[in-house]
N, C-alpha and C positions, 0 to 999 in steps of 0.2 A: 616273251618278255624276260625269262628265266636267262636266253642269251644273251637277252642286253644288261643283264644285272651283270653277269659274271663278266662279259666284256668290260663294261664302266669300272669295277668293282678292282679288276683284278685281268687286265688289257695283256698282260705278258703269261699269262695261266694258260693250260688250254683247258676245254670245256672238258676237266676232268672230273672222275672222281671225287679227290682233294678240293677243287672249286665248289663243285654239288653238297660236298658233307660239309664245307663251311657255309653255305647258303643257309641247306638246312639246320644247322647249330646256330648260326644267327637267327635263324626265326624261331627255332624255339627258348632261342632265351628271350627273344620280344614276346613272347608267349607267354612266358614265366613273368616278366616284368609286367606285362599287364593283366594279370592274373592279381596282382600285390595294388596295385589303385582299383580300389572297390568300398563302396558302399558295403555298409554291413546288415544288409536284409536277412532273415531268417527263411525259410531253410536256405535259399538261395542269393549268395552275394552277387550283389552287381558290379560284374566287373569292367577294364576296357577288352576285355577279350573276345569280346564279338567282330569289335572294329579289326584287331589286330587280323583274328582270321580271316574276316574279309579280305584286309590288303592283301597277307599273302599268298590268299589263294589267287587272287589277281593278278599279282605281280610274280609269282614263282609259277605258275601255269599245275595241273591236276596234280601232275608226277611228284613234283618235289614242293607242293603245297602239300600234298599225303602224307608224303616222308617223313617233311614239317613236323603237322599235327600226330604223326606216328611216333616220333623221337620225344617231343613232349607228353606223350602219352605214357612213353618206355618210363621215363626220365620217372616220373609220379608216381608209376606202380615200383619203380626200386625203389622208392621212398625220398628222395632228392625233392627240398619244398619249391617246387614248383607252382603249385596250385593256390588259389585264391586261401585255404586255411587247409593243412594237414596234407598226407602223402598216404602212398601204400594202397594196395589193392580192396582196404578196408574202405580207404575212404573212394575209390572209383565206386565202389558199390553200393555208396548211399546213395543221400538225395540228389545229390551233381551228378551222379555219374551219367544221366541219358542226353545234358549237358554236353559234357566232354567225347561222347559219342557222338551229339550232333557236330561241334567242332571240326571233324574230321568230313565225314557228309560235306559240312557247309563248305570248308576249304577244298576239296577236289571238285566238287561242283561246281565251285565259282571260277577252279582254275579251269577248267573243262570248257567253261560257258566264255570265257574269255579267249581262251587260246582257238576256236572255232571263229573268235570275232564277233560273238553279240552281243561286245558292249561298243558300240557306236555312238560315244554321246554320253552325257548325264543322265539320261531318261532309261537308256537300256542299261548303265549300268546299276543305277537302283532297283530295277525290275529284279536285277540277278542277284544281287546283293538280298532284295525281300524275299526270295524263293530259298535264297544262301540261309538267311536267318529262321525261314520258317521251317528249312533242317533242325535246325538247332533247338528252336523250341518244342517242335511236335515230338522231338525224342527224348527233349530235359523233362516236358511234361509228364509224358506218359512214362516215364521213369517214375519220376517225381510222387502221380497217382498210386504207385504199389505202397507207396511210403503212405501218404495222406490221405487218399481217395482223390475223386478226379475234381470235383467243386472245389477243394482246398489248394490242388495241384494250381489250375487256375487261376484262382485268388492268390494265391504265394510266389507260383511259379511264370506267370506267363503278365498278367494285369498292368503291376508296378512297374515291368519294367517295359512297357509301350513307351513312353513317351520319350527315356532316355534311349531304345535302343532307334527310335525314329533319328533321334539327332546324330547317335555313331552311325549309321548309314548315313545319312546325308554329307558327316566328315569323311568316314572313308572312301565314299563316291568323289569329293572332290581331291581329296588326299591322291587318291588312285590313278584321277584322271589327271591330275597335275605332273604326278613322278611320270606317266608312261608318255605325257608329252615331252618333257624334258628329257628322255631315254631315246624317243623319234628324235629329235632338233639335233 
């Protein structure tokens, strides 16, 4: 998928370097950008950056879905307000941080899980997308619990946000499957 971006994107490039690092620079500022639309829950904001890492783990494939969520991760600990509230290695180490750790997880797994082919369909790719997001939270949580303990981790961290993060998977499943038909045609 990551070829047919950079073909579509940029037809006269070759699959270079310079292609790759603007991929990945454009997804981490869609990163950054949906970092900034959030709900403002305690400890943990709700943001769209679940969905975001879904896509591009989907659509960028492991390698340069890592890179992705690796360059936004740079980007934060040098202090550049990238993140839903605050920068700097202070703030990767609070309560977000197991969060921003799952991010990376979810996005090369998903890119993984895709570039193998087993998203066939609507149904496999929410399959992968809930395994994507259950990166993500089994590591925000238990990050989370050093901070809280694990019953508050839960109740803060993981509860409130069921029901919005059902509906960002259901968009980014169709969001995903829409782009990579439109990328086939």
């Amino acid at each position: 998928m990551a070829k047919a971006l950079i073909d579509r994107m940029a037809p006269s490039v070759p699959h270079s370097l310079i292609a790759r690092a603007g991929i990945v620079l454009a997804g981490s500022l869609l990163l950054a950008l949906s970092a900034k639309v959030q709900v403002p829950f305690w400890p943990v904001p709700m943001t769209l950056q679940t969905l975001a890492v879904m896509s591009i783990g989907a659509l960028f494939g492991a390698r340069l879905a890592g890179a992705t969520v690796l360059a936004y991760l740079i980007e934060g600990a040098s202090g550049l307000p990238v993140f839903a509230s605050g920068a700097g290695l202070a703030y990767m180490t609070g309560p977000t941080g197991g969060y921003l750790l799952g991010f990376l997880a979810a996005a090369v797994f998903a890119g993984w899980a895709f570039e193998r082919g087993f998203a066939r369909g609507l149904i496999p790719t929410l399959a992968i997308f809930l395994v994507a997001e259950a990166l993500i939270f089994s590591a925000g949580v238990l990050w989370l619990a050093g901070f809280t303990g694990m019953e508050k981790a839960l109740a803060a961290g993981l509860v409130p946000f069921l029901p919005g993060e059902a509906l960002k998977l259901g968009l980014a499943a169709l969001l995903v499957s829409e782009i990579r038909r439109r990328f086939r045609d």
